[in-house]
C-alpha positions as a Python dict, from the first residue, in 0.01 Angstrom:
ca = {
    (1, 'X'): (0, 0, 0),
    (2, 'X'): (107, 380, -65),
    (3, 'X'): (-84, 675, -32),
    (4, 'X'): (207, 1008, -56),
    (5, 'X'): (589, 980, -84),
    (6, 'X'): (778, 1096, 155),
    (7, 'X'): (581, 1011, 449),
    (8, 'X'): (759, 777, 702),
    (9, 'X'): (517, 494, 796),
    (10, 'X'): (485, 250, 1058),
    (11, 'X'): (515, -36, 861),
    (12, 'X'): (323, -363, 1014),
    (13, 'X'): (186, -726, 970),
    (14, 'X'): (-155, -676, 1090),
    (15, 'X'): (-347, -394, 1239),
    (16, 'X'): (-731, -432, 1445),
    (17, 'X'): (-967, -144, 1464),
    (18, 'X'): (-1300, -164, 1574),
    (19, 'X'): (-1590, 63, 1714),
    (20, 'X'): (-1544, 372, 1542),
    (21, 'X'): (-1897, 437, 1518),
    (22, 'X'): (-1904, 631, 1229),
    (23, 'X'): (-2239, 825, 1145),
    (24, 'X'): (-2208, 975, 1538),
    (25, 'X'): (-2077, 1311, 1631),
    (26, 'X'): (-1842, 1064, 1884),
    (27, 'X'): (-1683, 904, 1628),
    (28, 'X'): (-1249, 1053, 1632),
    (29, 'X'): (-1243, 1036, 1199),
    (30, 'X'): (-955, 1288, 1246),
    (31, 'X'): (-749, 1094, 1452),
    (32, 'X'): (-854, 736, 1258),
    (33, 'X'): (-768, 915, 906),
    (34, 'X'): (-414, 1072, 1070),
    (35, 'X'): (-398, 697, 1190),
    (36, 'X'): (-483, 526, 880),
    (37, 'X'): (-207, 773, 685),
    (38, 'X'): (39, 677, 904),
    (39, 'X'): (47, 287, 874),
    (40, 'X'): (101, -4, 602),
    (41, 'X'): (-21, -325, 655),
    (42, 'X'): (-84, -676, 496),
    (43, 'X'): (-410, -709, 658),
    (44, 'X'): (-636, -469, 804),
    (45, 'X'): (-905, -651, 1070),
    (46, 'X'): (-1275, -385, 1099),
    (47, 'X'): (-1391, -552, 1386),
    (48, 'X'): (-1718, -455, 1371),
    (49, 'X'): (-1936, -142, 1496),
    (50, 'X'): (-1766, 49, 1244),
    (51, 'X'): (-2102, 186, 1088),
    (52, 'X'): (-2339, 297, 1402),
    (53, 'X'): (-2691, 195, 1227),
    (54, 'X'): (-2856, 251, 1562),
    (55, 'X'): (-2759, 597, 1543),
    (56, 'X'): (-2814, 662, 1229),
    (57, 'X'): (-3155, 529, 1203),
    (58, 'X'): (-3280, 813, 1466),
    (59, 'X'): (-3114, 1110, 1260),
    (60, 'X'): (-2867, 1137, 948),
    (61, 'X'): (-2539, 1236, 1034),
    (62, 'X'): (-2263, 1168, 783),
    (63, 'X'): (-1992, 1441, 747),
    (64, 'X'): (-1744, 1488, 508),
    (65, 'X'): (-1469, 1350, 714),
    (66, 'X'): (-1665, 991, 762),
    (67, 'X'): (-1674, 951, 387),
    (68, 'X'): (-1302, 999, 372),
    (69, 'X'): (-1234, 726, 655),
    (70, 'X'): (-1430, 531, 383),
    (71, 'X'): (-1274, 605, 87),
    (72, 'X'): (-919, 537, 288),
    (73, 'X'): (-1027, 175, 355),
    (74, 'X'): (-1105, 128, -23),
    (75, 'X'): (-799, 249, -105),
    (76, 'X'): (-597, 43, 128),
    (77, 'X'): (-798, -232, -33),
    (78, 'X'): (-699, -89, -374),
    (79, 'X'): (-322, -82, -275),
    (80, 'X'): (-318, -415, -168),
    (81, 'X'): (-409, -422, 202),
    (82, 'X'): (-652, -760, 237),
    (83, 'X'): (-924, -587, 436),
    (84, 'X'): (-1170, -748, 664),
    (85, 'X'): (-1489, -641, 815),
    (86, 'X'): (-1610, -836, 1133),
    (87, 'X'): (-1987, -680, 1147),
    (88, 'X'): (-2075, -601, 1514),
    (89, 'X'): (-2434, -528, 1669),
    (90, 'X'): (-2446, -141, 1567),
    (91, 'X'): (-2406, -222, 1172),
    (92, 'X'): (-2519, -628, 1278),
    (93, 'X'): (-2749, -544, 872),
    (94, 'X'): (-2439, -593, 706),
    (95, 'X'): (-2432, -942, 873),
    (96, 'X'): (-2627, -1033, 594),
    (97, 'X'): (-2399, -975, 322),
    (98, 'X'): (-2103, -1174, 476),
    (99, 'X'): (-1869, -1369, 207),
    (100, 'X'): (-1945, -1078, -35),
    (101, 'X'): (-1672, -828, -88),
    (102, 'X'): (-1749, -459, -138),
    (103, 'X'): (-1477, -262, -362),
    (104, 'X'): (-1238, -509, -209),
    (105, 'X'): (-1334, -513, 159),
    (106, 'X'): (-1462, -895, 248),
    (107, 'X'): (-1764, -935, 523),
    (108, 'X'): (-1710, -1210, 749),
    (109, 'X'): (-1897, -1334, 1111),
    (110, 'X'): (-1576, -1404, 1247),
    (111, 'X'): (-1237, -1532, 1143),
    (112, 'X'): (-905, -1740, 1204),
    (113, 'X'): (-532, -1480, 1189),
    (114, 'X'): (-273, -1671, 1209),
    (115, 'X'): (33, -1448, 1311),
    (116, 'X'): (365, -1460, 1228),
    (117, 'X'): (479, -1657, 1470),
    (118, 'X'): (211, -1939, 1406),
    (119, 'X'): (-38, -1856, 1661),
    (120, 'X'): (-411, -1864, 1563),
    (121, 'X'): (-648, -1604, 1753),
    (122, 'X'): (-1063, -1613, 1693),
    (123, 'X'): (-1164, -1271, 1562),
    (124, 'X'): (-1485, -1169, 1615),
    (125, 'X'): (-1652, -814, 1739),
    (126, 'X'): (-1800, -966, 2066),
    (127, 'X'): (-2170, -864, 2116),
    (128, 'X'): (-2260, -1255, 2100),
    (129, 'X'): (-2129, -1260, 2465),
    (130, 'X'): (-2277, -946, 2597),
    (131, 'X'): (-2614, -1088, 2765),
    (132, 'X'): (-2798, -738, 2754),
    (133, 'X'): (-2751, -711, 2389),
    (134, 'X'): (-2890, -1101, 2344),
    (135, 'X'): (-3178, -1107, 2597),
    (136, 'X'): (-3281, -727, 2651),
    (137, 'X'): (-3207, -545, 2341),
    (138, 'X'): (-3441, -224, 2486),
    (139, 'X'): (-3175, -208, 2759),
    (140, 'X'): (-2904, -225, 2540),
    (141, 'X'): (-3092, 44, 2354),
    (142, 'X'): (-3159, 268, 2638),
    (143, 'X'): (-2786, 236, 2752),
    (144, 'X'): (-2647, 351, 2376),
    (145, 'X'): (-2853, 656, 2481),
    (146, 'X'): (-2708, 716, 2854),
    (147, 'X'): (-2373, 660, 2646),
    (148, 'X'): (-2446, 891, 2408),
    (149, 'X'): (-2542, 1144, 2682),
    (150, 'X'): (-2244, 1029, 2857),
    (151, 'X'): (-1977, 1122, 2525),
    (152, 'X'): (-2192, 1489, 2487),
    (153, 'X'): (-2095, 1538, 2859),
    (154, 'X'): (-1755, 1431, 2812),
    (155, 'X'): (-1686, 1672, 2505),
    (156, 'X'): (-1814, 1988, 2708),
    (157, 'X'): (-1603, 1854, 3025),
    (158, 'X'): (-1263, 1852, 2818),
    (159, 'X'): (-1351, 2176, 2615),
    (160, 'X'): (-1324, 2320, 2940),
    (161, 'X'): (-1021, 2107, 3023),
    (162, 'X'): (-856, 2238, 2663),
    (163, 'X'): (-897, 2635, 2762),
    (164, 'X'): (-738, 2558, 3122),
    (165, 'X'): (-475, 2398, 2935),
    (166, 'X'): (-516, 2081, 3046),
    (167, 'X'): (-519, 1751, 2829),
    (168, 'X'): (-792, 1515, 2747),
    (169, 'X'): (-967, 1314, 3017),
    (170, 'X'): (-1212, 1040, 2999),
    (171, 'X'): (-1526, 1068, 3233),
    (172, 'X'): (-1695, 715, 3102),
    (173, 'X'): (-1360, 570, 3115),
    (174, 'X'): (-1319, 675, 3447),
    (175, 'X'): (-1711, 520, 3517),
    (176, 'X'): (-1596, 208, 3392),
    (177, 'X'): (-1343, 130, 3630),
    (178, 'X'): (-1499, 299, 3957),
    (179, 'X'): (-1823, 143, 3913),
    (180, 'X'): (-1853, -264, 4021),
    (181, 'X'): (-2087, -334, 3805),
    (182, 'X'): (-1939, -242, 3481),
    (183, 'X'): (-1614, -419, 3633),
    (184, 'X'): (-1756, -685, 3664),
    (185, 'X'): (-1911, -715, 3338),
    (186, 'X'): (-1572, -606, 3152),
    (187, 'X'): (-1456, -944, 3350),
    (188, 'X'): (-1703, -1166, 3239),
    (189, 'X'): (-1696, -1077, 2911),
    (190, 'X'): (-1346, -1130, 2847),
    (191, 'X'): (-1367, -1456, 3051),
    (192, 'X'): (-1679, -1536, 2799),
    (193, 'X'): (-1451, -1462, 2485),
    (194, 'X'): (-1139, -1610, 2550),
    (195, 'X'): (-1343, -1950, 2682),
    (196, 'X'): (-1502, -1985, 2305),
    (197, 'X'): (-1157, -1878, 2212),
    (198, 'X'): (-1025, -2221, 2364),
    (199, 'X'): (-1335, -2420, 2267),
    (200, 'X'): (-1262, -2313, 1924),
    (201, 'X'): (-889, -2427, 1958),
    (202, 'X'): (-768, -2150, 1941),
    (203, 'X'): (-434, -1970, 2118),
    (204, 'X'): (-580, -1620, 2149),
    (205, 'X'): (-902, -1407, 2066),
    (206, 'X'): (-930, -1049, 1914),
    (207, 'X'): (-1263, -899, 1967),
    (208, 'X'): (-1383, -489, 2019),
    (209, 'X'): (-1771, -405, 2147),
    (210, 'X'): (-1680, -287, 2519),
    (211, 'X'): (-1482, 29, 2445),
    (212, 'X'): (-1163, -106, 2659),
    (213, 'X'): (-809, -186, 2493),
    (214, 'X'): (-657, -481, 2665),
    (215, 'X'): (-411, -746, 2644),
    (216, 'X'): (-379, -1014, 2896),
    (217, 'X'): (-385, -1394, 2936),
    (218, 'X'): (-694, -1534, 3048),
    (219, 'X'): (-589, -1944, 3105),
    (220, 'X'): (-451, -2055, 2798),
    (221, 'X'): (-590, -1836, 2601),
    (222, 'X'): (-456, -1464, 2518),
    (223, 'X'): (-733, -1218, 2538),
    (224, 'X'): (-686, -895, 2259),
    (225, 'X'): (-913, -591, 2266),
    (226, 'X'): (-832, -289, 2038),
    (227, 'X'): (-1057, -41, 2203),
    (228, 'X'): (-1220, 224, 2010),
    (229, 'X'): (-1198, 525, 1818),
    (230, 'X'): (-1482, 749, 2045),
    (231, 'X'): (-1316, 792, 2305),
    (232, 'X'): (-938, 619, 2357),
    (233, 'X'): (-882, 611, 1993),
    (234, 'X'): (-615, 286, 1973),
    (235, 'X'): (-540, 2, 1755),
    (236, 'X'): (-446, -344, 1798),
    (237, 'X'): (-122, -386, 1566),
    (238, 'X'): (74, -733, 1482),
    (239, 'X'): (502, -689, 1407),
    (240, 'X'): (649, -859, 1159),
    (241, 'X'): (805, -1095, 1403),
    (242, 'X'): (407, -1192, 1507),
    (243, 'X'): (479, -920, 1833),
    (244, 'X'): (132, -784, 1911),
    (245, 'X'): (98, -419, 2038),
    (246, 'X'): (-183, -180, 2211),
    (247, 'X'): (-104, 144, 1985),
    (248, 'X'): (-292, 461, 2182),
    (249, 'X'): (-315, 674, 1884),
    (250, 'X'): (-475, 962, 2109),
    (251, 'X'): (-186, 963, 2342),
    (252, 'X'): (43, 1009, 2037),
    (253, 'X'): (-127, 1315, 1928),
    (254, 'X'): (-112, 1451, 2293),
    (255, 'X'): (293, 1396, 2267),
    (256, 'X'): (290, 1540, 1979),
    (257, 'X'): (141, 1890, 2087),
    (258, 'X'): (355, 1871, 2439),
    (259, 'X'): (701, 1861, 2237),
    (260, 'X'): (582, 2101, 1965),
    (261, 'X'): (693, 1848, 1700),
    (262, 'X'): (635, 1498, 1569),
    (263, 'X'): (627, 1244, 1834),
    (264, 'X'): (815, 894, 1745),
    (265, 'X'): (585, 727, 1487),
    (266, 'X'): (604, 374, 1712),
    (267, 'X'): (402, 445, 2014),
    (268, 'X'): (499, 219, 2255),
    (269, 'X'): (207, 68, 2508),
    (270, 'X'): (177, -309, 2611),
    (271, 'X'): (291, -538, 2386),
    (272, 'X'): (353, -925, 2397),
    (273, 'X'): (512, -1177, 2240),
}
């Protein structure tokens, strides 16, 4: 793949992006584009939610930038990046199109990556083990909308934040881990996922849906989250050497505008072997 010349890339095996929720005023398509421009992969994983059809069924919004995170897919495609799209429970109507391929993106449920190193991890988005979204889709409903509130909150807290001169802080994020009960179902969910993981044989699992970037082992089975690109804006990236790597994309940027320059193009997080 090449988009400009003389643009130093951060050239990789695989990359994982998921929840970007495009068609909501949440969605980061600046920060996903200046992503997107500054990678090359062989494979690029759209682990579902990508689309928010939820949203966009209660009122059209589509800006110009969401149609150029588009068009940079297809391209990437064009170039020669295989590109994959995992449908997830916000865009779950393009679940009936899987094994059809759309200007050279394929739709599949789930899949088998096999990294470089000969491991084989499940990917799938994840919503299949989220009990609210099986057995009480009003409540998952109703909580898109307390999330939604939550994210319109959130962007009026850290204008605020941006005109003290402080950097970017995460209210839901900070929910999420204060609260028990969304603790506890972060827990069970990745316990959920990485057991079908090993029922399926497999040595690790990739999945998005609950807005948390993680990478830990769970039994025999490594659990991979690549977060989301509303609110922590990072990316699940495989080395050449089959090294796997939680890139935070945001926190980049934030180096970036502290040193007045550009920040190293690697962004160092957790990464295992």
């Amino acid at each position: 793949m090449h988009f400009e010349p003389g643009i130093p890339r951060l050239l990789l095996r695989t990359v994982w992006i998921s929840d970007t929720h495009l068609g909501t005023p949440g969605c980061k398509a600046e920060l996903l584009l200046d992503f997107l421009k500054s990678i090359e992969c062989e494979t690029l994983y759209l682990v579902g939610d990508i689309v928010d059809g939820w949203q966009l069924k209660k009122g059209w919004y589509w800006p110009a930038r969401h149609n150029d995170v588009v068009r940079c897919w297809l391209k990437m495609a064009k170039h020669g990046t295989r590109v994959i799209f995992v449908p997830g429970n916000h865009d779950e109507i393009f679940r009936d199109y899987v094994g059809l391929n759309f200007g050279g993106i394929e739709v599949a449920s789930q899949c088998i990556h096999v990294t470089a190193d000969g491991r084989s991890l499940l990917v799938l988005h994840g919503d299949e083990f989220d009990g609210i979204v099986l057995c009480a889709k009003w409540l998952a409903l109703l909580g898109d909308q307390a999330y939604t509130l939550l994210l319109k909150l959130n962007a009026v807290l850290n204008r605020v934040r941006r005109m003290l001169g402080k950097p970017y802080w995460s209210l839901s994020a900070l929910l999420k881990k204060r609260v028990k009960n969304a603790v506890e179902f972060i827990s069970n969910f990745e316990q959920a996922v990485a057991h079908a993981a090993h029922e399926r044989g497999a040595d690790g699992v990739v999945c998005g849906h609950i807005h948390t970037a993680e990478i830990r082992q769970i039994g025999e089975v490594t659990y991979y989250n690549d977060g989301d690109w509303v609110e922590s804006c990072t990316a699940l990236v495989e080395h050449a050497d089959g090294r796997m790597e939680i890139l935070d994309w945001a926190a980049r940027k934030r180096e970036e505008a502290a040193g007045g320059g550009q920040a190293s193009i690697a962004v160092p997080q957790r990464a295992f072997a």
